[in-house]
C-alpha positions as CSV (number, residue, x, y, z in Angstrom):
1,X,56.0,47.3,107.7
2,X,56.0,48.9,104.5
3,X,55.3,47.7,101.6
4,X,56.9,48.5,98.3
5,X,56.3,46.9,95.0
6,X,58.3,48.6,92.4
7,X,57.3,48.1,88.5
8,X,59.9,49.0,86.2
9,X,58.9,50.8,83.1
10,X,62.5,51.1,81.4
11,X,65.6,49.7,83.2
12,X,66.3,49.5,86.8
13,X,65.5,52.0,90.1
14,X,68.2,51.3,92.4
15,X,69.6,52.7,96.0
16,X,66.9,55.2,95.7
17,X,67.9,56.7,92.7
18,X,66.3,56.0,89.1
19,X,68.3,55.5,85.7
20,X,64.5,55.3,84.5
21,X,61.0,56.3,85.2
22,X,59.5,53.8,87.5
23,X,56.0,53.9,88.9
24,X,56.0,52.5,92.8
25,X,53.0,51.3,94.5
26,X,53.5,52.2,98.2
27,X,51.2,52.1,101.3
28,X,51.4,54.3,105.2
29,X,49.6,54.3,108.0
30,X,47.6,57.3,108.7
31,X,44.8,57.6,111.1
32,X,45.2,54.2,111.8
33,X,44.5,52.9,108.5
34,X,46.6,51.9,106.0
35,X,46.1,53.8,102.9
36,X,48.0,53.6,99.3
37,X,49.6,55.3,96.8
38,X,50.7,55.3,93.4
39,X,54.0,57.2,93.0
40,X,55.6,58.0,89.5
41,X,59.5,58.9,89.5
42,X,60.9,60.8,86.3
43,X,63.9,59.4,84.9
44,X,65.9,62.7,85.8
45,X,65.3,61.8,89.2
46,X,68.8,61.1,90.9
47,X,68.4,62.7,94.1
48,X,71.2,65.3,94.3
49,X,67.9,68.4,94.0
50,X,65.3,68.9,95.7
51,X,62.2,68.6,93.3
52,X,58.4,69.7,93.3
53,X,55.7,67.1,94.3
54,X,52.4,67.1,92.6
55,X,49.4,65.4,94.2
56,X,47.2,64.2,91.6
57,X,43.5,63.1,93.1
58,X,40.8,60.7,91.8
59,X,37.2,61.3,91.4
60,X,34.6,59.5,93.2
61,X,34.2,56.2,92.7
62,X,37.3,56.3,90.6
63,X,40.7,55.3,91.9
64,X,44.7,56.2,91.5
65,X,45.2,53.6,88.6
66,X,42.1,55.5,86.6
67,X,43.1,58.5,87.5
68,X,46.8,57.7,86.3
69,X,45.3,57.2,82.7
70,X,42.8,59.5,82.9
71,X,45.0,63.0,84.1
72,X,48.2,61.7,82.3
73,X,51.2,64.3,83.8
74,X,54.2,62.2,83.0
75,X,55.0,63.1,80.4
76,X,55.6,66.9,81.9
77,X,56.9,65.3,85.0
78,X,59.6,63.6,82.7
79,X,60.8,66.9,81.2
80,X,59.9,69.2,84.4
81,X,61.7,66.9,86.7
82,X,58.7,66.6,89.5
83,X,57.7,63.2,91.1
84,X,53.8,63.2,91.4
85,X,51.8,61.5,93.6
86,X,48.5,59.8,93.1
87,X,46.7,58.5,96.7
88,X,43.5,56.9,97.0
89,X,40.5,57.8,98.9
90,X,39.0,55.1,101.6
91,X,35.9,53.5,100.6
92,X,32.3,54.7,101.0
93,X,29.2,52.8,102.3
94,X,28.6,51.8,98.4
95,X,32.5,50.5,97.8
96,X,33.1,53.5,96.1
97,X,36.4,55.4,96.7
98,X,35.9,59.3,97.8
99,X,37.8,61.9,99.7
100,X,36.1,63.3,102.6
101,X,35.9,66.5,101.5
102,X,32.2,67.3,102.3
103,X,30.5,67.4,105.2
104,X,32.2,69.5,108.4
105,X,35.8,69.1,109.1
106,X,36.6,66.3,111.3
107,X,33.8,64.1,110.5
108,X,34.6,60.5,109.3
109,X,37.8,59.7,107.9
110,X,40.8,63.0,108.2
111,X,41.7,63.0,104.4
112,X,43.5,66.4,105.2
113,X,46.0,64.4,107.8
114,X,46.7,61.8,105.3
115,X,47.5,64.3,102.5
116,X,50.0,65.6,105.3
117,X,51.1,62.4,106.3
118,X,52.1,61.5,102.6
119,X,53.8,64.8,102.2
120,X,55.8,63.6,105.4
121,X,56.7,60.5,104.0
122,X,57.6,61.4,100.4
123,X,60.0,64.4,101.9
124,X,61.5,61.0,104.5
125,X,62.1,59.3,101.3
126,X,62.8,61.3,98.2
127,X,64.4,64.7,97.8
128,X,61.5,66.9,97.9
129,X,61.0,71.0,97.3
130,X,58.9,71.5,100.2
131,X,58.2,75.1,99.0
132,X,57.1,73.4,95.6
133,X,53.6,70.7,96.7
134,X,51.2,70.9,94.7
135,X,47.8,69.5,94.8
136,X,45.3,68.8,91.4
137,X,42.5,66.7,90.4
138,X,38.7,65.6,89.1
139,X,35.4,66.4,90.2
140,X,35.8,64.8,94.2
141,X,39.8,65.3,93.5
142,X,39.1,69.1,92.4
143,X,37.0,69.2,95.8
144,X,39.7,67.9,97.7
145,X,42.7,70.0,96.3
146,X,40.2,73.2,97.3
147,X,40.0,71.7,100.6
148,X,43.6,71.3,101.2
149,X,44.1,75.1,99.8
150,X,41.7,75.5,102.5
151,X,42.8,73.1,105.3
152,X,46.7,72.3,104.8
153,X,47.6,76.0,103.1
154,X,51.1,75.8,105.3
155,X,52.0,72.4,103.5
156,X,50.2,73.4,99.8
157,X,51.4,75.9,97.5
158,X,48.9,76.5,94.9
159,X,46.1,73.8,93.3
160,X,44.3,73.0,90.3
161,X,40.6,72.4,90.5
162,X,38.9,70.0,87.2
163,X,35.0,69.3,87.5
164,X,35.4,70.4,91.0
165,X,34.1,73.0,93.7
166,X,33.4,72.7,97.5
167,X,29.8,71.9,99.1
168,X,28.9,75.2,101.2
169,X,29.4,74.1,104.6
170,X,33.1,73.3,103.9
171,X,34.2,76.3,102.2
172,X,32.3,78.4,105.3
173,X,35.3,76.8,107.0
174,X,38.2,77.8,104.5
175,X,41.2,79.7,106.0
176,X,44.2,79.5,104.0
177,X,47.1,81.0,105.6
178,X,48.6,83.0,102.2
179,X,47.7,84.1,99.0
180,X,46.8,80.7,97.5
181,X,46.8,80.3,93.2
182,X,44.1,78.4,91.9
183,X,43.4,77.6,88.7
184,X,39.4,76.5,88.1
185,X,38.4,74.1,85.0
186,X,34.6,73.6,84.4
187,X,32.0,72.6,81.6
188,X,29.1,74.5,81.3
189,X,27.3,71.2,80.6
190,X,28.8,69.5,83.5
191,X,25.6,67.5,84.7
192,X,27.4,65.7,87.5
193,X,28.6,69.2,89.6
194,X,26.6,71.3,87.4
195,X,28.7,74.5,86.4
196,X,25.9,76.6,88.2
197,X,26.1,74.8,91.5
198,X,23.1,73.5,93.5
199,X,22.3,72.8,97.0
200,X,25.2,70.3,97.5
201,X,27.9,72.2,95.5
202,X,28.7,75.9,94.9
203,X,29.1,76.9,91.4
204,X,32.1,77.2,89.5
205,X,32.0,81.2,89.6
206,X,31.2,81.7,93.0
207,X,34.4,78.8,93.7
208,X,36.7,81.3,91.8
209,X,34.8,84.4,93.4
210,X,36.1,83.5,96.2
211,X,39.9,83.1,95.6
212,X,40.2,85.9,93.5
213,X,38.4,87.5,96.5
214,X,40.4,86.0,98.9
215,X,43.6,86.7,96.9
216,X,43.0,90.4,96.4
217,X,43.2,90.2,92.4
218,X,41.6,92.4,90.1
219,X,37.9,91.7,90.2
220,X,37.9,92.3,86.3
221,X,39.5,89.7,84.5
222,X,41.6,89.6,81.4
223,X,39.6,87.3,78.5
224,X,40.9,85.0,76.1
225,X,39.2,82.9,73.7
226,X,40.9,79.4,73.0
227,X,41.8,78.8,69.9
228,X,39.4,75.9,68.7
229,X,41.9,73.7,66.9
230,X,39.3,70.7,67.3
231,X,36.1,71.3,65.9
232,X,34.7,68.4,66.2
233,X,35.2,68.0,69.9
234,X,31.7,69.4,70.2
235,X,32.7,72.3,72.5
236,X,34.8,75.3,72.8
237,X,37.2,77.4,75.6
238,X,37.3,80.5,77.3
239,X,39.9,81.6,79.6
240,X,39.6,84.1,82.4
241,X,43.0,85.4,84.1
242,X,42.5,87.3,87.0
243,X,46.0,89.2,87.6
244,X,47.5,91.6,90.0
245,X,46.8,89.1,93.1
246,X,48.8,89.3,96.1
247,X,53.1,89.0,95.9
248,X,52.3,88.7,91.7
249,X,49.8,85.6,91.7
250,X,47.1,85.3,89.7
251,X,44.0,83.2,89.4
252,X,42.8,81.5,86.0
253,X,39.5,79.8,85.2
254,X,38.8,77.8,82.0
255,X,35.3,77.8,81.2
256,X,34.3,75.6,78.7
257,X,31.3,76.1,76.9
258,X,29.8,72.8,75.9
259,X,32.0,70.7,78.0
260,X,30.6,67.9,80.3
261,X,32.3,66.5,83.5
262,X,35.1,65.5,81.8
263,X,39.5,66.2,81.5
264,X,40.4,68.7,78.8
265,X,43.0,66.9,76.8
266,X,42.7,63.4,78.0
267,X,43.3,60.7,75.9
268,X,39.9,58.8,76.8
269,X,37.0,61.0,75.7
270,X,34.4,58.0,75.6
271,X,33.4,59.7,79.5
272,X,31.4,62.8,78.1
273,X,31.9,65.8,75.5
274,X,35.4,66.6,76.2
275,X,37.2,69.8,75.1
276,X,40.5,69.0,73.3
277,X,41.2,72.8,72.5
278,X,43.9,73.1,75.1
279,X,45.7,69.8,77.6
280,X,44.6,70.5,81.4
281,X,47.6,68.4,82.4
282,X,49.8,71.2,80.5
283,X,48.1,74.3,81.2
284,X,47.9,73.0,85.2
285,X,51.8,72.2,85.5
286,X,52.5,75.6,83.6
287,X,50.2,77.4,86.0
288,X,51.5,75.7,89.8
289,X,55.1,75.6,88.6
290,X,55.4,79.2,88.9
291,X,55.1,79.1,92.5
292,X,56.6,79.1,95.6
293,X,55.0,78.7,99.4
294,X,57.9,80.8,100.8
295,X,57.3,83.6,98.1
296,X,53.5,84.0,98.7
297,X,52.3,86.6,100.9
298,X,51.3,85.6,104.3
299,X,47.6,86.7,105.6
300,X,47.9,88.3,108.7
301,X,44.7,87.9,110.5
302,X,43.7,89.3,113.9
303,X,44.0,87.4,116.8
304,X,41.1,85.8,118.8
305,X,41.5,87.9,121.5
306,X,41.4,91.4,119.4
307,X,38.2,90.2,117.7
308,X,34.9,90.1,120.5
309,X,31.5,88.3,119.4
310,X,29.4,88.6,122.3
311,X,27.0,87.2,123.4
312,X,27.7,83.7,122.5
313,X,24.8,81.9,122.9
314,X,23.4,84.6,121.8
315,X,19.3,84.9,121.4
316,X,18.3,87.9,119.3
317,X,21.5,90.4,118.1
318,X,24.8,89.1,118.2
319,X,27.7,91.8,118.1
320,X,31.1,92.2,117.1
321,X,34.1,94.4,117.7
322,X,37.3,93.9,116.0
323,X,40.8,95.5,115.4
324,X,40.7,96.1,112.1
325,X,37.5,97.4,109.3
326,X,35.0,94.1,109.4
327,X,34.4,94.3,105.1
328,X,31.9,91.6,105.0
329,X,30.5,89.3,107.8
330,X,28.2,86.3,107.3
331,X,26.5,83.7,109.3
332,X,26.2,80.1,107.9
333,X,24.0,77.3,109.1
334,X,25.1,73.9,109.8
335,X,23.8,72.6,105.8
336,X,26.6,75.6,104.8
337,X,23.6,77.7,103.9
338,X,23.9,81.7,103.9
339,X,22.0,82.8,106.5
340,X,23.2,86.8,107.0
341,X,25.2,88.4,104.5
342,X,26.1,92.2,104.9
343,X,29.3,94.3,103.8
344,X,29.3,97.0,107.2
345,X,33.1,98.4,106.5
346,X,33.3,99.6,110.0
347,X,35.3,98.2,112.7
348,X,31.7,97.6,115.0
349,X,28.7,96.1,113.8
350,X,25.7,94.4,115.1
351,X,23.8,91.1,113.4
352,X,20.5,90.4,114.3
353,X,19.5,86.9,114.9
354,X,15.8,86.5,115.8
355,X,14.9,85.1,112.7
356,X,17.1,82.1,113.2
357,X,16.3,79.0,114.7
358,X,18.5,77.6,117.5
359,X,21.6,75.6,116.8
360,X,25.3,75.9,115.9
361,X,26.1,78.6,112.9
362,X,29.4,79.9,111.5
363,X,30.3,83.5,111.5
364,X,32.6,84.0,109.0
365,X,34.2,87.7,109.2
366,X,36.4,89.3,106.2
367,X,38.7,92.1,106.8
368,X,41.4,93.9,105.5
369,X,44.3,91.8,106.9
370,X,42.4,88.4,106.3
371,X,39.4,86.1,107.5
372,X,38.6,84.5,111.0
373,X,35.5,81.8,111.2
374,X,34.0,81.3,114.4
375,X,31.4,78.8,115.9
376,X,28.1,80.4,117.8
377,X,25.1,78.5,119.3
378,X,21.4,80.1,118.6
379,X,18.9,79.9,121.3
């Protein structure tokens, strides 16, 4: 049974429609577990319109109730209308809460299901803009949203990354379905997912490489420096808008220069040198409430069957004959390390192998239409 404890932060929330912003602690089942969630309801909430659902996700070791006070979006949800909704992560070996959003997909504990499962129950219960979910949060919450832009891009709209990338072997997986907005915020002083990545994490400019990549925006972005209207936050803002992206979209990255692993804007700035220049919260509802999942530009990618790899095994050159021009093709070992890396722009091409030790590796093939990611065994 469901539980649902219901703490009233005005006057009442009744016959599913609220007079008042309420915040409701709720729980599902999903991968046989239960798992909770923290779920804040705008007072212009009466159920007669569909509304947009914003998923806002912890850090590690953090949980919903921090990340509540720490990412503060009601406010905006109580003038934009949107219910948000703030899960939390199962717990590690150390206690500590995390989203599984690291190692190779469908290891340990399906975080991706669960993000779909909630979706399914808030649309069961509330009246909900399926076209409008978004998905934000911090440092293992800003991995997570890129995972679900990566994993869940038929549910998820467009996602907002804080303090966050993706470790290498997960993003070798990515394959969103569309043109997927992301918006990118990172300190250059992070010291907790370092702004210039490292073995466990890409860096924040190959993380936005890659969707303005995937996306098809203008390589060359426009610059804007952010006003610094708090000098004494010990850090400044630059902001990077990459336009012209498929159907209109674009991709934005804050960098901020000086800034630790920390929220821009937040009202607790006791975690690390935090910018207050410009309110993340803000600038990340402005940015995913422009879009729509039924306006953003499918990718059409080739099927399996038009696309050969042969030999697989293979022992010394593997080959590959598609449909379509083959623009870049890599291979990616099992730690998500690049192990080939070549840009043939022909529709055939060969990859030699012998300097590879056996084992499973990802080939990961861009073309003009899209990406496909296959498995191949070394021997």
């Amino acid at each position: 049974m469901l539980r649902r404890i219901l703490f009233f932060l005005c006057i009442t929330f009744l016959m599913g429609k609220a007079s008042a912003q309420v915040t409701i602690y709720d729980t599902i089942i999903s991968g046989g577990l239960e798992r909770d969630m923290r779920i804040y309801i705008p007072a212009i909430y009466d159920g007669s319109s569909a509304v947009p659902l914003l998923f806002n996700l912890h850090g590690y070791s953090s949980d919903n109730f921090g990340q509540a006070l720490y990412a503060n979006f009601n406010p905006m949800a109580d003038t934009a209308g949107f219910i948000t909704v703030l899960p939390n992560g199962t717990l590690d070996g150390s206690g500590f809460r995390f989203w599984n959003c690291w190692g190779l997909p469908g290891e340990g504990v399906d975080d991706v299901q669960f993000i779909s499962d909630v979706i399914d129950y808030m649309a069961a219960h509330y009246n909900i803009d399926l076209n409008r979910v978004y998905s934000t949060g911090m440092s293992n919450g800003g991995f997570m949203s890129h995972t679900l832009a990566c994993e869940l891009s038929d549910r998820i709209a467009a996602i907002a990354s804080v303090a966050g990338t993706m470790s290498p072997i997960r993003m070798a997986f990515c394959d969103p379905h569309h043109t997927t907005p992301v918006m990118q915020i990172h300190g250059t002083a992070d010291d907790v997912v370092p702004f210039n990545g490292n073995i466990q994490f890409i860096s924040a400019d190959s993380i936005v490489h890659y969707w303005v990549t995937q996306d098809h925006c203008n390589a060359d972005p426009a610059f804007y420096a952010v006003p610094d209207i708090n000098t004494g936050d010990g850090c400044t803002a630059e902001k990077y808008t990459y336009p012209n992206c498929w159907k209109g979209t674009e991709d934005v990255f804050y960098k901020v220069i000086g800034g630790e692993h920390t929220w821009p804007g937040t009202a607790i700035t006791f975690l690390g040198v935090t910018n207050l220049d410009f309110n993340a919260c803000l600038e990340i509802w402005k940015f995913l409430s422009q879009y729509r999942l039924d306006e953003l530009l499918p990718v059409e990618q080739t099927p399996v069957e038009q696309t050969m790899i042969y030999p697989n095994p293979v022992a010394h050159v593997m080959h590959v004959s598609a449909q379509q021009i083959i623009e870049h093709v890599e291979v990616i070992d099992m730690q998500g390390r690049i192990c080939y890396n070549a840009f043939p722009n022909t529709a055939q091409c060969t990859i030699p192998l012998d300097g590879l030790q056996s084992g499973m590796y990802v080939v990961r093939l861009r073309g003009e239409t899209g990406t496909e990611i296959r498995q191949i065994a070394k021997y």
